[in-house]
C-alpha positions as CSV (number, residue, x, y, z in Angstrom):
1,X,112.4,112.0,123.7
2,X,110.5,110.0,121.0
3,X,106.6,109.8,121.6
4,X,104.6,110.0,118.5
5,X,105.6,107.8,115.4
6,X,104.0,107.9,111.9
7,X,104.0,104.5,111.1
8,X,103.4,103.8,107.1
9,X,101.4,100.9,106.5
10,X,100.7,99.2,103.5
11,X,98.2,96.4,103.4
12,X,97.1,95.0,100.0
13,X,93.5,96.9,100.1
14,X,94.2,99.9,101.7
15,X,97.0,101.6,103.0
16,X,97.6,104.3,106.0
17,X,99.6,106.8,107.8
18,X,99.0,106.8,111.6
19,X,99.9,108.0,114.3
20,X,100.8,106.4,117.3
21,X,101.6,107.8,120.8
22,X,104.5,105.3,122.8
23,X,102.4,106.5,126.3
24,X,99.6,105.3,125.3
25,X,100.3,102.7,122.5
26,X,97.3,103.6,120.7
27,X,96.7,105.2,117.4
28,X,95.7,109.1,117.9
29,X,95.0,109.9,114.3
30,X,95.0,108.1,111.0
31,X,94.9,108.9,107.4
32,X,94.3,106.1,104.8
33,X,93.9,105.4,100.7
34,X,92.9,102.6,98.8
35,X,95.6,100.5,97.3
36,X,94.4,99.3,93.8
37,X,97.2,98.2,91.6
38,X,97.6,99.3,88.3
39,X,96.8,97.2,85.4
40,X,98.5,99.1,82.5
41,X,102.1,98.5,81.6
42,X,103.6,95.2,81.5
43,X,101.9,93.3,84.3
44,X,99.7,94.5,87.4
45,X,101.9,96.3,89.7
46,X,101.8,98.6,92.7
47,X,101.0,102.1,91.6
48,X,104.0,103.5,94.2
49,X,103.6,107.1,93.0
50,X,100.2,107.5,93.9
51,X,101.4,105.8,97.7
52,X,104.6,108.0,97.5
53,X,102.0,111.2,97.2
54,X,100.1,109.8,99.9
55,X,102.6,109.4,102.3
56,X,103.8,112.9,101.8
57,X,100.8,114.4,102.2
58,X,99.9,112.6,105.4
59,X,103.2,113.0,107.3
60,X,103.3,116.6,106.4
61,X,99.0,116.9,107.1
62,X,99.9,114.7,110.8
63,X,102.7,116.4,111.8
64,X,101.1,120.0,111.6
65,X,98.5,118.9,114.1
66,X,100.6,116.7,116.3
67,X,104.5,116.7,116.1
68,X,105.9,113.7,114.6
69,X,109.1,112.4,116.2
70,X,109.9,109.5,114.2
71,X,108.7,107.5,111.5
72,X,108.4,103.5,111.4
73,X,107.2,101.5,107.9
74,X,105.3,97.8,108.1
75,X,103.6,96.6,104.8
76,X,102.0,93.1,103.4
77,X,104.2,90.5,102.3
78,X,105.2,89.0,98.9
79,X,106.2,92.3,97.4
80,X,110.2,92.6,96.3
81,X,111.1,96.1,94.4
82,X,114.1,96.2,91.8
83,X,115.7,100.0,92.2
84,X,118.8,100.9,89.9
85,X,121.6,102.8,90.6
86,X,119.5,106.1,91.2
87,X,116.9,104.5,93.5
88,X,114.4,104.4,90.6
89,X,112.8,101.7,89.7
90,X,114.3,99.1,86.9
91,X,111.0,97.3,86.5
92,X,107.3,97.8,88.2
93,X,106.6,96.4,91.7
94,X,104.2,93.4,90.8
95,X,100.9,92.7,92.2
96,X,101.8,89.2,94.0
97,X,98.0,88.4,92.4
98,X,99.6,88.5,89.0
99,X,99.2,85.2,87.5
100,X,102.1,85.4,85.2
101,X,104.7,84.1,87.2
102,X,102.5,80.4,86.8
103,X,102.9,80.5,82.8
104,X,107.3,80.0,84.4
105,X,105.9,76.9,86.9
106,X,107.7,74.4,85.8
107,X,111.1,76.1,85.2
108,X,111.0,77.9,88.6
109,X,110.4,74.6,90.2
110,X,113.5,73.0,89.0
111,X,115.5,75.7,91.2
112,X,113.3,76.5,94.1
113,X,114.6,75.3,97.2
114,X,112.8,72.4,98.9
115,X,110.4,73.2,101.9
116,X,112.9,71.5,104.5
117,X,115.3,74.4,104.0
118,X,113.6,77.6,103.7
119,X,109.8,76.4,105.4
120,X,108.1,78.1,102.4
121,X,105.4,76.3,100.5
122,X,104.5,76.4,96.7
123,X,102.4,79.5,96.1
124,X,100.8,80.2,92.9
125,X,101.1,83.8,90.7
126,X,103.8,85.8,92.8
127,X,103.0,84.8,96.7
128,X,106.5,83.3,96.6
129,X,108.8,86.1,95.7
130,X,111.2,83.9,94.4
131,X,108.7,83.2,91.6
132,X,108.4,87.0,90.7
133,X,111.9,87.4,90.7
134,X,112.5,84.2,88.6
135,X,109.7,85.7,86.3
136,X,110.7,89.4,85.7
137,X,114.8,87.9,85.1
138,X,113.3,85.3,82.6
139,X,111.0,87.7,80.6
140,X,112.9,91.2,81.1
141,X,116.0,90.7,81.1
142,X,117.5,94.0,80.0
143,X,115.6,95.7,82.8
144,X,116.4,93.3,85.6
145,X,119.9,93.5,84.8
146,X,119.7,97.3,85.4
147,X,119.2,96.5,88.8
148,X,121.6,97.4,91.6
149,X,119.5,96.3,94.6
150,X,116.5,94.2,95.4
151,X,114.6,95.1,98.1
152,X,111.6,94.3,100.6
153,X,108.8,96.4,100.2
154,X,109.1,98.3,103.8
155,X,112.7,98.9,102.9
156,X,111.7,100.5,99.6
157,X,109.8,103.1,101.6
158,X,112.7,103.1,103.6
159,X,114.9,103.8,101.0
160,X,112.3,106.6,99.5
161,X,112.7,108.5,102.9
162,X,116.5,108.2,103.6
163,X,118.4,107.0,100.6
164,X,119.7,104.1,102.6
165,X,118.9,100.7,101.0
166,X,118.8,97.5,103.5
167,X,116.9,94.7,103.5
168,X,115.2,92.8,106.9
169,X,114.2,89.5,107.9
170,X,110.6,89.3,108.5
171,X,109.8,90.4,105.0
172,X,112.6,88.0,103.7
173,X,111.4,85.1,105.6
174,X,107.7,85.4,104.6
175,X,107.2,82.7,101.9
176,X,109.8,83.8,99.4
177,X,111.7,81.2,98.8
178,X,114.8,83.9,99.0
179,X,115.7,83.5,102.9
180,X,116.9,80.0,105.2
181,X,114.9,81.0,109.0
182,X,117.3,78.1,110.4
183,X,120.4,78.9,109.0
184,X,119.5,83.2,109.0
185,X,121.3,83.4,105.7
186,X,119.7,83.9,102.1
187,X,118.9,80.3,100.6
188,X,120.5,78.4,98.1
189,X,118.1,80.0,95.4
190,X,119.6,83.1,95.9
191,X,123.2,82.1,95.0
192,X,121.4,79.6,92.2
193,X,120.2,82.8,90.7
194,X,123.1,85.4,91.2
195,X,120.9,87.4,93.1
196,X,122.7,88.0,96.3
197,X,125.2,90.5,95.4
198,X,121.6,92.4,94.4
199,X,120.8,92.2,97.9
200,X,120.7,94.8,100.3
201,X,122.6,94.5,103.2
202,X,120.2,92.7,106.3
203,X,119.8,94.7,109.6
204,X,117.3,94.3,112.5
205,X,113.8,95.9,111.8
206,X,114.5,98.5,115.2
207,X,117.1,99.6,113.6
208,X,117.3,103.8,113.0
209,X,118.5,104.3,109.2
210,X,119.3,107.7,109.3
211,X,117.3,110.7,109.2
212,X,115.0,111.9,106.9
213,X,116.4,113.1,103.5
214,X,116.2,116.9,103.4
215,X,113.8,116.9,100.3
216,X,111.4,115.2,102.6
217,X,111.7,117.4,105.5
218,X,110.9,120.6,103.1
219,X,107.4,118.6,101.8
220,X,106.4,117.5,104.7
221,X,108.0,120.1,107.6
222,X,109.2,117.3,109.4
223,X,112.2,118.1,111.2
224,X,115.5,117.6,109.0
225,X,116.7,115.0,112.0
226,X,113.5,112.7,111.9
227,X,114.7,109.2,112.4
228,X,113.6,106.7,110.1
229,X,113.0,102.7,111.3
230,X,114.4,99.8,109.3
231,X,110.1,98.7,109.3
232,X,109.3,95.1,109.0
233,X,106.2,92.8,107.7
234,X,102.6,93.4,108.9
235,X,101.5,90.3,110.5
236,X,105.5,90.2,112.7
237,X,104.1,94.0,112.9
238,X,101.2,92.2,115.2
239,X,103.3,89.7,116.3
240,X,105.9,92.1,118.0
241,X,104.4,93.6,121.1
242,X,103.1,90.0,122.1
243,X,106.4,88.9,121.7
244,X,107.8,91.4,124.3
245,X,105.2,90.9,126.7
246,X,103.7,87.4,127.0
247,X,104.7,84.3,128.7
248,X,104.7,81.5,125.8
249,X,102.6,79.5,124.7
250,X,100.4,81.7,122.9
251,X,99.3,82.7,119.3
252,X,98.5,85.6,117.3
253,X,96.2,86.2,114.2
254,X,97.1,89.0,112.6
255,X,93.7,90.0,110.3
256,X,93.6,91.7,107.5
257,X,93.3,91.1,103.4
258,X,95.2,87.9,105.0
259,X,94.1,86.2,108.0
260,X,97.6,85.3,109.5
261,X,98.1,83.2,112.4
262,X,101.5,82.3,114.2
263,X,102.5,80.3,117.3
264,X,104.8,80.9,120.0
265,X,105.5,78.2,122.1
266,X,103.1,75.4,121.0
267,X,103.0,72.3,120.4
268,X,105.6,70.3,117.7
269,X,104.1,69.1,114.8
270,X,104.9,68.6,111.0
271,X,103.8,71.3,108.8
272,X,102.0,70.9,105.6
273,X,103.2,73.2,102.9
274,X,100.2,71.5,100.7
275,X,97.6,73.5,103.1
276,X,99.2,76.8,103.3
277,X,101.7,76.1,106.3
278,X,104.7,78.0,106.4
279,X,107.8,79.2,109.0
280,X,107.6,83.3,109.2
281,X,110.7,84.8,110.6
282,X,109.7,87.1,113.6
283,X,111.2,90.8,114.5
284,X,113.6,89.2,116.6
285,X,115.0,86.6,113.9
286,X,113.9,83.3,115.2
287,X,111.6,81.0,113.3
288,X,107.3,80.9,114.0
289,X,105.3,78.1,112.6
290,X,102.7,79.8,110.8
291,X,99.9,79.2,109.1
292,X,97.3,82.2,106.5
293,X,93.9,81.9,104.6
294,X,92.6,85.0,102.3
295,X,90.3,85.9,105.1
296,X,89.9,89.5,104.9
297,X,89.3,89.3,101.0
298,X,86.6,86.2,101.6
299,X,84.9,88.2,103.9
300,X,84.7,91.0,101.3
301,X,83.3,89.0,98.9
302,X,80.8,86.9,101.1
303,X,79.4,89.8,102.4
304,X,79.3,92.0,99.4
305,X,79.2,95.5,101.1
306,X,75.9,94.3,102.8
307,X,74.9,95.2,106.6
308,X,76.5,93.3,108.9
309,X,74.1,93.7,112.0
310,X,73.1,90.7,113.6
311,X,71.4,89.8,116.9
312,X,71.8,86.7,119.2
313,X,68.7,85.7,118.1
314,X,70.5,84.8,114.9
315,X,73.1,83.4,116.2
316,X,70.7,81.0,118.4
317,X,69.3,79.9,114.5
318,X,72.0,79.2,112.8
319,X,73.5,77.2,115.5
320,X,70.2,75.6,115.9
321,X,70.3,75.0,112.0
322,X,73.6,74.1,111.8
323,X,73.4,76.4,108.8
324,X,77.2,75.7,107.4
325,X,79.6,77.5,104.9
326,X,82.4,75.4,103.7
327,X,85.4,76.2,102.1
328,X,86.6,77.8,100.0
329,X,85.5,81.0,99.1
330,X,89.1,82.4,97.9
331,X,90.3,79.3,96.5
332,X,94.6,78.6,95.6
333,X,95.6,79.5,99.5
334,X,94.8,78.6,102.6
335,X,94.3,75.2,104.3
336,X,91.7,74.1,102.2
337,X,93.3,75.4,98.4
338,X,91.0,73.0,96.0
339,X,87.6,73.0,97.5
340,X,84.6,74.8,95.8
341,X,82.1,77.1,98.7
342,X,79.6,75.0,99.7
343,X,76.4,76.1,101.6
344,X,74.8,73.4,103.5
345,X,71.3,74.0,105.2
346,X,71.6,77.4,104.7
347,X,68.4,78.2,102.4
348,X,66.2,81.7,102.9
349,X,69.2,82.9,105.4
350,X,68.1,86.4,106.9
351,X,70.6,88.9,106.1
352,X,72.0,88.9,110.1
353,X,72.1,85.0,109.9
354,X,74.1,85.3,106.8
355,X,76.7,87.3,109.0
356,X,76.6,85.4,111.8
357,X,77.1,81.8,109.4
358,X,79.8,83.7,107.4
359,X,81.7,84.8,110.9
360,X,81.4,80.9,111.9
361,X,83.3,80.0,108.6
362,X,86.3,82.2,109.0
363,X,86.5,81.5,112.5
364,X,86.4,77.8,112.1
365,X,89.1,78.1,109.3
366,X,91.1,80.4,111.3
367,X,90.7,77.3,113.9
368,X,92.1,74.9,111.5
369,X,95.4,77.1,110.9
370,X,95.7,77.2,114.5
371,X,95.4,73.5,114.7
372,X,97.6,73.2,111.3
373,X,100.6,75.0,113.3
374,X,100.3,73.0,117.1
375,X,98.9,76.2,119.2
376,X,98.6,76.1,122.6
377,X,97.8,78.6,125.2
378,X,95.4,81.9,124.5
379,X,94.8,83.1,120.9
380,X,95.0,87.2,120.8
381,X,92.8,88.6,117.6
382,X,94.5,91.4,116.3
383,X,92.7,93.8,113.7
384,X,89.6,94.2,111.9
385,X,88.0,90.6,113.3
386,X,88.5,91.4,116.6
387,X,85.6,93.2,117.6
388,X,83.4,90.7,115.5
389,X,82.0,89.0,118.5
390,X,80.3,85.6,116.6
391,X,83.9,85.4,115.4
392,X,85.6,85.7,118.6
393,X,83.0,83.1,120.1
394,X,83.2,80.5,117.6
395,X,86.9,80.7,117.6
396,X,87.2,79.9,121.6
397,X,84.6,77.1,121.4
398,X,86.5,75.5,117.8
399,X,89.6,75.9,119.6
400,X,88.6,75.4,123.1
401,X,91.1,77.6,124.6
402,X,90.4,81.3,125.3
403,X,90.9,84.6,123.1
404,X,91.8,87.6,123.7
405,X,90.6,90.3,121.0
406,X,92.8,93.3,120.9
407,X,91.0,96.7,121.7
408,X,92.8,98.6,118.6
409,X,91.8,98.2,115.5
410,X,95.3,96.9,113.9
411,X,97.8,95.7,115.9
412,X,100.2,96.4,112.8
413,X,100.6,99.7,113.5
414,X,101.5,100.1,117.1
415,X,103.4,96.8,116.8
416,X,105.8,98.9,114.0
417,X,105.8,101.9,116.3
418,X,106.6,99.6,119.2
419,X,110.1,99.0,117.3
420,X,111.1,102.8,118.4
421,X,110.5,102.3,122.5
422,X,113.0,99.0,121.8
423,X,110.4,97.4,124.4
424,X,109.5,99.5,127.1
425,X,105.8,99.9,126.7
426,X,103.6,97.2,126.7
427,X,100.2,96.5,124.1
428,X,96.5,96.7,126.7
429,X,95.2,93.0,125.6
430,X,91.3,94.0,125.1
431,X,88.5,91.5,126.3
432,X,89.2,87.7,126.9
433,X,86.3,85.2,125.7
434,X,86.5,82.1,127.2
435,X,84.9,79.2,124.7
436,X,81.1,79.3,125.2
437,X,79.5,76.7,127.9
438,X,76.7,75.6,125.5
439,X,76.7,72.8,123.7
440,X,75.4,73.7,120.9
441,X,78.9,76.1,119.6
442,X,80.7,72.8,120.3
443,X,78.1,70.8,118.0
444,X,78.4,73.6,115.1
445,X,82.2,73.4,115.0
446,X,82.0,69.5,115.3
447,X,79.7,69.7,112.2
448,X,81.7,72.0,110.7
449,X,84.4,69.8,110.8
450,X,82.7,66.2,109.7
451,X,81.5,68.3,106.5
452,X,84.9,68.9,105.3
């Protein structure tokens, strides 16, 4: 019987090995690493040894406390890795913030399929892995042709751990360019290119590769048999248990480096690809209207490592103030790509207020991309937002609809382990906030809005 599952997961700032327990659904203990990419070489790229080591060390350092009984892999998306023959690498994983791709814009946009057929906007440096790809055949030719197999990033891992190389469709349908969600086949790039007899075969992101490959059982003392899961994309990762459980309509936003948010059941409306709108391709291979902002990296960066304590008495001033921050901080992405940061009324800011304003922001854009994809129905928060209460608040009175702000901390992780129970357990759903019954949230957002 399967109970605990290591679930490797790679986000874009840090990555993690934890453990989750299938009675419980809840992480039980966690090891974690910054992920910096390395800028030496030809271009910034994922340093995959120093996450290979990792990963070792924490399956072997988890499993000698608490027996692991299988292993399950969900990572951030826009990441494609070229192996050869041996499973080694034919060129270095690039850092999808690499802006070398752009210097090949106008040549990769006379192949790139058009929006109607794969829902993938235009992304600048290597967001659309189509654009990598296009990039690394254009200006490394010998090496790309040593390639045997191209690969999501969770299937690379995959591969690493059982020598089996597949491919899976939430990663493939995540703004690559590389994958039709309507037609569930690879997209006309792919046969423009000649890149689909590089592909690995596609199989469901539940499914059990194989056990682990005895080198790994030796490093780690892992049992030889460990069963290892295809793994699929972080933000389907948070998508999944909801999926399983709920009664449509509803949305999720998945938080993180990216601030993700996906509907299920909403309303029908035209997506933008010009503000960041895109179709993700869920765990169970149907379409989701989606719709992501840089919000974990703007919220870095606004706050600067700062405190983040704040009282209501804050929040009563800058409500009263209507003390705004408009976008963007993280410009290129998101719903609002072109626009500068803007402060309005926000002068001699105590450092809470600052929190509390800069909480308001990213809730009010997370609002827009919830508006941007036709939600409907309650809005669950998973990750490192959810417990930031001025968030969650601003969010229900923006939206005017509840939300529900998951008690984990990620709901990547147990969403990846939840691919080994096949369904059977269902996700706790944390504190619902319905919107706020004074005016003055409903003003702010209102503001908010006109400013734009």
């Amino acid at each position: 019987m399967i109970r605990k599952v290591a679930v490797i997961d790679i986000g874009k700032t840090n990555a993690k090995v934890a453990l989750v327990d299938l009675a419980t659904m809840r992480e039980v203990a966690l090891r974690r690493t910054a992920n910096a990419a390395a800028a030496e070489g030809l271009y910034p790229h994922h340093d995959v040894e120093h996450l290979w080591t990792f990963i070792l060390e924490s399956l072997g350092a988890l499993h000698a406390k608490q027996h692991i009984d299988a292993i399950s892999i969900t990572t951030h998306g826009a990441t494609a890795v070229l192996v050869d023959a041996e499973g080694s690498l034919a060129l270095p994983v690039i850092d999808y913030e690499f802006a070398g791709p752009d210097a090949l814009s106008s040549e990769y946009d006379a192949v790139r399929p058009p929006f109607a057929e794969t829902g993938t906007p235009r992304l600048p440096a290597g967001l659309n892995i189509g654009a990598q790809l296009f990039f690394q055949q254009q200006r490394f030719a010998t090496d790309f042709a040593r390639a045997a197999a191209i690969l999501m990033y969770p299937q690379y891992w995959a591969l690493r751990l059982t020598g089996v190389a597949t491919n899976e469709v939430t990663s493939l349908g995540c703004h690559t360019d590389l994958w039709n969600p309507w037609q569930a086949d690879y997209s006309s790039l792919v046969d423009r290119m000649g890149w689909r007899r590089l592909m690995a075969p596609v199989r469901p992101a539940k499914d059990r590769l194989g056990p682990i490959l005895p080198g790994i059982a030796q490093k780690t003392g892992l049992e030889p048999h460990t069963p290892v899961l295809c793994g699929l994309h972080d933000s389907n990762a948070s998508l999944l248990p909801h999926l399983l459980s709920d009664r449509p309509p509803f949305s999720v936003v998945s938080t993180g480096t990216w601030v993700v948010a996906m509907a299920v059941g909403g309303r029908k409306v035209e997506l933008d690809p010009a503000r960041d709108t895109l179709v993700n391709v869920n765990a169970l291979g149907d379409p989701v209207p989606s719709a992501r902002f840089m919000g974990g990296r703007e919220f870095s960066l606004l706050t600067g490592g700062k405190s983040q304590a704040w009282s209501e008495d804050d929040v009563a001033s800058v409500l009263a103030r209507n003390a705004l921050l408009l976008p963007s901080a993280q410009q290129g992405s998101g719903p609002f790509p072109d626009r500068e940061q803007q402060w309005i009324d926000a002068g001699a800011l105590s450092p809470g207020e600052r929190f509390v304003a800069i909480s308001f922001y990213l809730a009010l854009m997370t609002a827009t991309c919830l508006e941007l994809i036709g939600s409907d129905g309650p809005t669950i928060v998973e990750g490192p937002f959810a417990p930031n209460l001025p968030f969650i608040r601003m969010l229900a009175a923006a939206t005017e609809r509840p939300i529900i702000a998951s008690e984990g901390s990620t709901g990547t992780s147990v969403g990846a382990a939840l691919l080994v129970a096949d369904g059977a357990a269902v996700m706790s759903k944390g504190e619902r906030t319905k919107p706020p019954v004074e005016l003055a949230w409903g003003k702010y957002a209102r503001a908010w809005r006109a400013a734009i």
